[in-house]
N, C-alpha and C positions, 0 to 999 in steps of 0.2 A: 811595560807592565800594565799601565794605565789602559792602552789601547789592544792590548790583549783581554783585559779584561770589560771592558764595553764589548768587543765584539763576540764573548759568551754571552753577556746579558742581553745583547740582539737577536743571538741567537735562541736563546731560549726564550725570549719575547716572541716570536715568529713561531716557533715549537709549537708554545700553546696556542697562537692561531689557529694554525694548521690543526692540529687536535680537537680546538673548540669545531673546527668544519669538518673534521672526518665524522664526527659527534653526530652531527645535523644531518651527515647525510647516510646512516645506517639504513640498512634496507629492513625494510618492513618485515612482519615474523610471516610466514606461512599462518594460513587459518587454519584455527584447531581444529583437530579429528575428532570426530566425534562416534561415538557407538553405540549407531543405531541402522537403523535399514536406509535412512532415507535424512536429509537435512538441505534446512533452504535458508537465509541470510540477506535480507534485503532492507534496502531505506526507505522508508514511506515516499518521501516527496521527490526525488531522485530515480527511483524504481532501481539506482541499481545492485548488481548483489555482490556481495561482501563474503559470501560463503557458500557452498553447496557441496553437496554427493546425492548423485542417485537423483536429483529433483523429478525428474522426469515419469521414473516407475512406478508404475500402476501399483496402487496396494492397500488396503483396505484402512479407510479413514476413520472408522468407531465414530463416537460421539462427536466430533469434531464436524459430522455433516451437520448439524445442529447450527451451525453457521451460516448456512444456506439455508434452511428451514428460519433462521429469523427475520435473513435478509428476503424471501419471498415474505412473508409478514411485512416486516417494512416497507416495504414497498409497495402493498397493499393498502396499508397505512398512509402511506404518505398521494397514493391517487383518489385518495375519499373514498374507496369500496370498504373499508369497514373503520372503526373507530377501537381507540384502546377503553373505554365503557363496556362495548357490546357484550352480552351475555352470551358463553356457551355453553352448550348440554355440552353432558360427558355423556359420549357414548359407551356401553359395554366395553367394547374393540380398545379404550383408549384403557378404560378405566384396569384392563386387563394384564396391560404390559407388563412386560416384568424389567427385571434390569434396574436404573437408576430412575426413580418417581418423584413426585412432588407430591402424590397420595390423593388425590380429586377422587368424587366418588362417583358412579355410577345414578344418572338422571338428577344429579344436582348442575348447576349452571357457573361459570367462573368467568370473571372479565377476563378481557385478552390480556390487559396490562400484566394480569397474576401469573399468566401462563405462561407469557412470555421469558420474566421472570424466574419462572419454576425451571423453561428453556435454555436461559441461558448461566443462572448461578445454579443451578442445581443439577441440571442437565436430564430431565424430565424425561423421560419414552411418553409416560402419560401425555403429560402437556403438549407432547409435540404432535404425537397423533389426533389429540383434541383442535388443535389450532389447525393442521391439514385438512381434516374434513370440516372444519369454519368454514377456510379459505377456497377449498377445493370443490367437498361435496366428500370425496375420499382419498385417502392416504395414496393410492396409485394413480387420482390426476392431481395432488398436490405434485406428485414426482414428479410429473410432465412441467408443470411450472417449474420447477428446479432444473432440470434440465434444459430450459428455453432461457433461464436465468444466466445459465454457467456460461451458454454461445453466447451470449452480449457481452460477456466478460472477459471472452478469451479463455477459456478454459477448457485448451482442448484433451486431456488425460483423466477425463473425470465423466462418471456415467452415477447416477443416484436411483435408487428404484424404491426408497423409504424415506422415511421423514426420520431417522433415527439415529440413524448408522449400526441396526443392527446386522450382522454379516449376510452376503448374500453376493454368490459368482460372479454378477455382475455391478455388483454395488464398489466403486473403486474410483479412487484418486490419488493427486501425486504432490508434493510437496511446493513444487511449485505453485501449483494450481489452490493450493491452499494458502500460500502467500496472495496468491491473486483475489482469492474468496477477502481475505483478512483485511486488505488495502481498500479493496470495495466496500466492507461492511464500517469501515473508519470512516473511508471519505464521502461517501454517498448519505450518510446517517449518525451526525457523530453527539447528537441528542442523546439519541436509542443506545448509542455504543456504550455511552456512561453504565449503564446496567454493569458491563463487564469486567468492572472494575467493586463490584459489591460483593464484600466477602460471605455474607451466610446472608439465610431469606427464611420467613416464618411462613407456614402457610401450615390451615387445620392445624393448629398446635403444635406442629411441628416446626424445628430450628435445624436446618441444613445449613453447610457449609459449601462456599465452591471450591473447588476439587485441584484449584490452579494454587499451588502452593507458596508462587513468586509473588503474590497479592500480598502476602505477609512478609514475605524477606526483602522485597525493594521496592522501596515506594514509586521506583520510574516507572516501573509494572502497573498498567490497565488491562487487561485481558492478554488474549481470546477467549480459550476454549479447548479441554481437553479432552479425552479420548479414549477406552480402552474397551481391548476385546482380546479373548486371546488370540485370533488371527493378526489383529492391527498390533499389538501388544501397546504398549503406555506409547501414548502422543503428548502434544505441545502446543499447541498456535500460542506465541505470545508477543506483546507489543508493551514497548516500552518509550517512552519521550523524555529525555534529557537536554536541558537549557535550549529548548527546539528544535531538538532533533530526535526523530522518532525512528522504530528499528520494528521491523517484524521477523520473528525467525519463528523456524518451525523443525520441529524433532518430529519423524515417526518409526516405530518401533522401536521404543528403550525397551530395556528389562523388565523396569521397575517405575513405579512413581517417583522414588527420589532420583532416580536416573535422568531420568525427563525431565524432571526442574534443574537438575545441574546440567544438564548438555545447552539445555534451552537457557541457563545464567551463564555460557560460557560463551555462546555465541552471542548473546548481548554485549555482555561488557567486550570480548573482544573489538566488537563493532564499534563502539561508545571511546574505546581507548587508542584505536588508530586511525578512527576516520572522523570525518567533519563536512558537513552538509551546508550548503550556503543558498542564500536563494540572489539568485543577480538579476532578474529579470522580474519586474511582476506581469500580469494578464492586462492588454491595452496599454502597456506604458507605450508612450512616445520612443521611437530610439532613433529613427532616421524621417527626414523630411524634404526624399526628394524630390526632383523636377516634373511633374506631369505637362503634357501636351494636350493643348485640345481642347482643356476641362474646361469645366467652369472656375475654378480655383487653379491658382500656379502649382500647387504644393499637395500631396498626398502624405499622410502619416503613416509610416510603417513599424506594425510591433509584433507581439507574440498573441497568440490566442489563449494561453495558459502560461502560469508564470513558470518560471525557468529554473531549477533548483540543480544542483552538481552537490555531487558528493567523493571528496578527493581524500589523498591523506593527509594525516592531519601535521599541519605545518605550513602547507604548500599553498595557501590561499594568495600569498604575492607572485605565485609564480605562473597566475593564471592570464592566458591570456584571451581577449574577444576579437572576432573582426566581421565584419558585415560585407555580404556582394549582395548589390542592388543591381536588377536590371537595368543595365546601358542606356533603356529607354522605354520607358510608359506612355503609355496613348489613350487618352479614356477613348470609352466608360472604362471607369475599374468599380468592382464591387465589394463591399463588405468582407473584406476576410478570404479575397482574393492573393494566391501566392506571388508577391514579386521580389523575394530576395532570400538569400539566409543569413542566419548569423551562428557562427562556429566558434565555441570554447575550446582549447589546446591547454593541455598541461604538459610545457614543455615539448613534445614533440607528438603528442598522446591525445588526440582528438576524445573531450569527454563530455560533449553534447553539441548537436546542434537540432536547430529549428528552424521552419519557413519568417518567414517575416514575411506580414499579411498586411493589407490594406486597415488600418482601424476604421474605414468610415468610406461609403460611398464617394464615386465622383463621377459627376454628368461629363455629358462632351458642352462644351462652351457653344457660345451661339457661333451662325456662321462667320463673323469678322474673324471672334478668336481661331478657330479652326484655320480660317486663312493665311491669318497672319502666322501662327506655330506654323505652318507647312512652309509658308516661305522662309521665314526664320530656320527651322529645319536643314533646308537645303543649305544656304548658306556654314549651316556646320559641319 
């Protein structure tokens, strides 16, 4: 009786093992569907995507080109061609728009800083047409800028011919390519970015709110930038950063406004609730120091030129694994950020980044003694 009954209580000791492990290793949900024309899900520091339909399809972006019109500003900004003081006249042309303003009037003068602002919490036609012809001279070679902006970015499903996103046959981009706008206007500018995160702005007496409705329901919420036209119908860029980990997702064409904030809160938190972002590598760390021949030095440092971020599901961070191939054999010179090796992350059986591994630092060829002696040494191996 005794040993009849130990070996139920073994057994059901081992039950719930096995259950605590079937537990652990349930498979991931499908990512949510979402309904709209277009949807895109990605990691800031990772790049990779977590979600999508349609990313690719050209389709009218509304206000959300307004993200590109800041980032050419910025960028302006940041090479000394203009300063955020500068005075501008408002043109007629600007002061005329219609659609969503900041209300500037006709041959009065406004810092950039204001306009910018009017840009991007308020989402301005005014302002933005004001700040193209600052920048440009006028609204159609501001475009040209915009579009010389998107090819450095990689953004090839995107054509702009306004500073606005008013509609126009050729005025078109894609969900991806709005993620890719999003990621650049964070990482290249993340001073400026702060703006995007300010929920209303005064200007001439007037108290606007911005139009991104997630600024008030979750505090992980920083921006972007929203959208609407009845072609584009209700957009989305939005970004969010939870305990360091940041998320861009993008809606385009919902229904409605609050449509667009719940598709855009559904693919956050999905993102936020299954997945996890690690950075394993940073820019120039040390990670291998092999053999150089030749040199002036025995030893070459090899790393990464940018650091190294993965983003897995979330659990799975022991199960990752690294492994480095170094070239068999270096010979200086090597140069600066010259390629001799990779280093490859596997999760499980599931290749989920690799990189070159570069030279961190120059290396000469050694005088002739060294040179002689590595060649003889050489041979012998």
């Amino acid at each position: 009786m005794q040993k009849q009954l130990f070996n139920l209580l073994l057994a059901l000791f081992c039950s719930s093992f096995v259950h605590l492990g079937m537990a652990a290793a349930l498979p991931m949900p499908a990512a949510p569907k979402i309904g709209a024309t277009a949807h895109y899900l990605m990691d800031f520091h990772s790049g990779r995507v977590l979600a999508a339909a349609a990313e690719k399809a050209r389709v009218a972006p509304a206000s959300l080109t307004k993200m590109m019109t800041a980032y050419v500003v910025f960028s302006e900004l940041g090479q000394g061609n203009i300063s955020l003081s500068d005075s501008v006249p408002i043109s007629e042309k600007a002061w005329r728009m219609g659609g969503s303003r900041m209300f500037i009037e006709v041959g009065k003068r406004v810092p950039v800083e204001e306009l910018l602002k009017g840009v991007i919490i308020q989402s301005g036609n005014d302002a933005s047409v004001a700040l193209a012809e600052f920048v440009a001279g006028s609204e159609d070679a501001f475009a040209q800028l915009m579009n010389q902006y998107l090819k450095k970015l990689g953004m090839t499903d995107t054509n702009f011919v306004n500073a606005t996103g008013l509609p126009h046959p050729e005025h078109y981009s894609s969900a991806l390519d709005m993620a890719t706008l999003a990621r650049a206007l964070i990482r290249d500018f993340p001073d400026h970015y702060a703006w995007h995160r300010q929920r209303s702005f005064v200007f001439n007496g007037i108290t606007q709110y911005n139009r991104n409705k997630l600024l008030w329901r979750d505090e992980s919420v920083d921006g972007v930038k929203t959208g609407h036209t009845d072609s584009a119908g209700y957009c989305l860029v939005a970004s969010a950063e939870r305990k360091g980990m940041r998320l861009i997702s993008v809606v385009l064409g919902s229904q409605s406004e609050k449509a667009r904030a719940r598709h855009s809160q559904t693919l956050l938190n999905y993102g936020f609730r299954f997945f996890e972002t690690h950075k394993l590598y940073g820019a120039a760390e040390g990670l291998a120091n092999p053999r150089i021949w030749q040199g002036d030095v025995e030893h070459v440092e090899l790393g990464l030129q940018a650091p190294l971020y993965v983003t897995i599901p979330r659990g799975q961070y022991k199960s990752l694994k690294a492994n480095m191939e170094i070239d068999a054999r270096i010979v200086a010179p090597v140069t600066k950020g010259q390629s001799r090796g990779l280093v490859r992350v596997n999760l499980g059986d599931t290749l989920v980044a690799e990189r070159e591994l570069v030279a961190l630092r120059a290396v000469a060829e050694g005088g002739w003694w060294q040179q002689l002696s590595d060649r003889v040494q050489q041979l012998f191996e």
